[in-house]
N, C-alpha and C positions, 0 to 999 in steps of 0.2 A: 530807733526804737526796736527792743528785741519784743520778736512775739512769737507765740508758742502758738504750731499746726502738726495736731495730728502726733505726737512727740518729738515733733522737730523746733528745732529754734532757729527763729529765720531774724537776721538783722534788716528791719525796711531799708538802710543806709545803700544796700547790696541789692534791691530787687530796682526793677524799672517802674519809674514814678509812670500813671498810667493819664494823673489829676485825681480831682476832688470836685465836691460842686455844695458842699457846705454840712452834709451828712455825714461825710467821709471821706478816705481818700483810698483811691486804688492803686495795687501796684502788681507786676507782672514778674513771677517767677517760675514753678512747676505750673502751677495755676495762679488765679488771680486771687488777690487778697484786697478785700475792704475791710480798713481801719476805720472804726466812727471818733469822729471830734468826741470831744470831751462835751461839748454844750451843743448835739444836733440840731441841725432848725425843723427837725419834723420826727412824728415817731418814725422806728425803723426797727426791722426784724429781731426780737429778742433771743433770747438760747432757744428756748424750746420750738420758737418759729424754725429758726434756722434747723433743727435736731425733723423735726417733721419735714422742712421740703424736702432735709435731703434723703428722704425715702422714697421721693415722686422720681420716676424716669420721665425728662422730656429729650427731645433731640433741638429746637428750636429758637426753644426759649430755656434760657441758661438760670442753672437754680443752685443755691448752695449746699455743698457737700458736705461742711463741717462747721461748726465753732469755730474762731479764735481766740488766743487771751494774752492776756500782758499779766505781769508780775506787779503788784504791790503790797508791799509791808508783808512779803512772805506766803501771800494767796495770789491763786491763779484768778481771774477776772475778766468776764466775758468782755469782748471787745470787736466782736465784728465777727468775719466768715469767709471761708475760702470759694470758689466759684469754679464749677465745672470750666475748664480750658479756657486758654488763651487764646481769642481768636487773632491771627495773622496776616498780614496781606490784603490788609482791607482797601477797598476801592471806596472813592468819594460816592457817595448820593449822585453828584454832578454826571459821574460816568457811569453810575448803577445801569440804565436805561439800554447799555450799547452790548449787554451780557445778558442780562437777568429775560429778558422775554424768552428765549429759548427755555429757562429751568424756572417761570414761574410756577405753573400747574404744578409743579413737584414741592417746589419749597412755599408754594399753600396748603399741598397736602398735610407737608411735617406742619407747618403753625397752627392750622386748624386744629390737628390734630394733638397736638401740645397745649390748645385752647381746651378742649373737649377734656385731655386728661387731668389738666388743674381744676376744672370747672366740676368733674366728679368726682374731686377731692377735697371741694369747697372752701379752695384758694379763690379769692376776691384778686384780683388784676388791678394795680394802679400803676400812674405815671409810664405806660407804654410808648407814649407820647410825648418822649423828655426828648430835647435835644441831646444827640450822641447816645440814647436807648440802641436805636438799629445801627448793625453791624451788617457791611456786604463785602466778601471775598469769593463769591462766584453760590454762598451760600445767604441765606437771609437770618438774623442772629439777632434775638433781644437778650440785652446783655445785664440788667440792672434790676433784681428782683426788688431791692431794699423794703418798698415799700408795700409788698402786697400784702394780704390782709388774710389771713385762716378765719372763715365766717362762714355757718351754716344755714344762713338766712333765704329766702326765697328770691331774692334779686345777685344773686350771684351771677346768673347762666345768661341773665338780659346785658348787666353788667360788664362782664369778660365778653359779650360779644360788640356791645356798644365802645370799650375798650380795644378790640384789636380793630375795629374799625375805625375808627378817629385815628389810632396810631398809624395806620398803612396810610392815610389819607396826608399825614401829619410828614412821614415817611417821602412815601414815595411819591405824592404830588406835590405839595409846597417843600420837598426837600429838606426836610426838618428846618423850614424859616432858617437857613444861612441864605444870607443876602450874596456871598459868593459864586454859590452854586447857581443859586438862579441867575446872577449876571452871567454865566459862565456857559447858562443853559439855553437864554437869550440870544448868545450871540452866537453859539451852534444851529439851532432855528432860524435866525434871519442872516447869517453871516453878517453880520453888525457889531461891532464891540461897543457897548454903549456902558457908562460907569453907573449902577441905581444909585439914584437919588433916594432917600426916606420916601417919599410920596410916594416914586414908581413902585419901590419894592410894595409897598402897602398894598397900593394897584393890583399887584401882582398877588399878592392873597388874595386880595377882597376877589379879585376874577375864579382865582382858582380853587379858593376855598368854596365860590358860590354852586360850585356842581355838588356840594358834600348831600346836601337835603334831599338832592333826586336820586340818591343811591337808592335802590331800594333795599328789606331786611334779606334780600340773597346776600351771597359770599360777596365780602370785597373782592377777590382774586377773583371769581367771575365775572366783574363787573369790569377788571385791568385786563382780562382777557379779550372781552365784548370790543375792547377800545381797540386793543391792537389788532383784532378782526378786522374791524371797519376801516380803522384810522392807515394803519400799517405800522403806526410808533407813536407813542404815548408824544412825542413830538410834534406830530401832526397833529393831534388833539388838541394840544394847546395852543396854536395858532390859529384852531379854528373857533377855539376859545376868549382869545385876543380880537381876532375879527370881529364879531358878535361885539364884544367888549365898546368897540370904537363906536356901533351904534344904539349901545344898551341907554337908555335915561341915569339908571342905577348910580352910573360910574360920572356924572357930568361934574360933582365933584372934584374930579382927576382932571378937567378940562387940559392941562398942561402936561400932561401923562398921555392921556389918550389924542392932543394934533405930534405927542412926540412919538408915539407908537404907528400913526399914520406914517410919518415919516422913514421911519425903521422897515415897513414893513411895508415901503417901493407901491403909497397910494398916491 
C-alpha cells in the first residue's frame, strides 16, 4: 500500500510490520505509522483529532504528528497518522522490575506530567490499559493514542487520572495479563519453574489485582515507591501477597492453586 506522509510517499511493503490489533495496523519507519482497516471495530482519531494532538507536546505519552492518506480515484484520503518515534530496545514487563526502580520517580514525573498536559487540553485518556500500550527501554512509553477522545466535559481530569492509574496497575503489577511474564516472574520469586495453568494465572490476578481498591487517590508512582521502601522490590511484595493469599477465605475457590503455591513456596 502506498501512503502519503508529510510529501512523502512511503511503500508499507518497505517499512517494518509493527502488528495490528483490529483498528489498524502499525508500521516502523522515520516514525511510526498507523494505517486504519477499512471496517475499524471502534471509533478512532479523525483528521482534525489527529491535526489538534499534534500541537500538544508530551515526552511520555506518544501522540501523533500528522495525518496520513492513500490515494483513491485521484483524491488524497485520510487514513490514519504518523506517531512521534520509534521506540527501540524495548525490555519485557517480565524484566521491567530489575531497572526501572532506580528511574521511577523520574519517569512519574514525565507521565504525570504528560497526564496534567492533556488533561489541560481536554484530551479524554482511553484504553491506556491495552495490552502492548506500555513501552520500557530504560524509559516508560505509552504508545497508542488511537483512541482518545478531545472532550470539554467536567469528568476529564477524574477520568485521565482514574485512567493512568488502572493502566500503571494494569502495567506494571499484573504485567499487562501475559500469562508468560508472570510465569517467568514466579519463577524468579520462588526459584521454581512451574508452567500456569488458566486457574493459577486467574489466581494470580484475582491476588494481585485485589490490592487495586486500597490504593488511595495519591500518585500511583508514590504508592510503587512506598512498596519498594518497605518491601526492597516490588518482588517481595508479591510474595508477601501470595502468603496472605494461601490463608485468605477469598481465594478458597483456588483450593488446587493455593495447596500448589504452598508447595512452591517451601511450606
Amino acid at each position: 500500500m502506498l501512503i502519503y506522509n508529510e510529501g512523502q510517499t512511503l511503500d508499507t511493503k518497505e517499512m517494518k510490520l509493527l502488528g495490528g490489533n483490529g483498528e489498524g495496523i502499525f508500521y516502523a519507519g522515520e516514525s511510526v505509522i498507523k494505517v486504519y482497516d477499512d471496517a475499524p471495530k471502534k471509533r478512532l482519531l479523525d483528521e482534525n483529532d489527529v491535526n489538534y494532538l499534534a500541537k500538544i507536546k508530551t515526552l511520555r505519552i506518544l501522540l501523533p504528528k500528522n495525518p496520513i492518506y492513500v490515494m483513491e480515484n485521484g483524491q488524497k484520503i485520510f487514513k490514519g497518522y504518523a506517531r512521534h518515534q520509534y521506540i527501540q530496545n524495548c525490555i519485557p514487563l517480565s524484566a521491567m522490575w530489575e531497572t526501572l526502580p532506580e528511574k521511577l520517580e523520574e519517569e512519574g514525573k514525565y507521565i504525570e506530567e504528560d497526564v496534567e498536559i492533556l488533561t489541560e487540553n481536554n484530551v479524554k485518556l482511553h484504553d491506556l490499559a491495552v495490552r502492548d500500550n506500555l513501552l520500557y527501554n530504560g524509559n516508560l512509553y505509552f504508545c497508542d493514542p488511537s483512541t482518545f477522545t478531545i472532550n470539554s466535559d467536567t469528568k476529564v481530569t477524574n477520568n485521565n487520572k482514574e485512567e493512568l492509574k488502572e493502566a500503571l496497575h494494569y502495567h506494571l503489577i499484573l504485567l499487562g495479563t501475559n500469562p508468560e511474564y508472570l510465569e517467568e516472574e514466579l519463577a524468579k520469586m520462588t526459584g521454581i519453574d512451574y508452567q500456569l495453568s488458566e486457574d493459577f494465572y486467574n489466581f494470580l490476578l484475582n491476588v494481585y489485582g485485589s490490592v487495586y481498591d486500597m490504593i488511595s487517590d495519591y500518585s500511583y508512582f508514590e504508592y510503587l515507591n512506598d512498596i519498594l521502601e518497605y518491601y526492597g522490590s516490588i518482588e517481595n511484595y508479591k510474595l508477601e501477597l501470595l502468603e496472605k493469599a494461601i490463608e485468605d477465605s477469598r481465594y478458597s475457590r483456588y483450593s488446587f492453586e493455593v495447596e500448589t503455591l504452598e508447595r512452591i513456596l517451601h511450606r
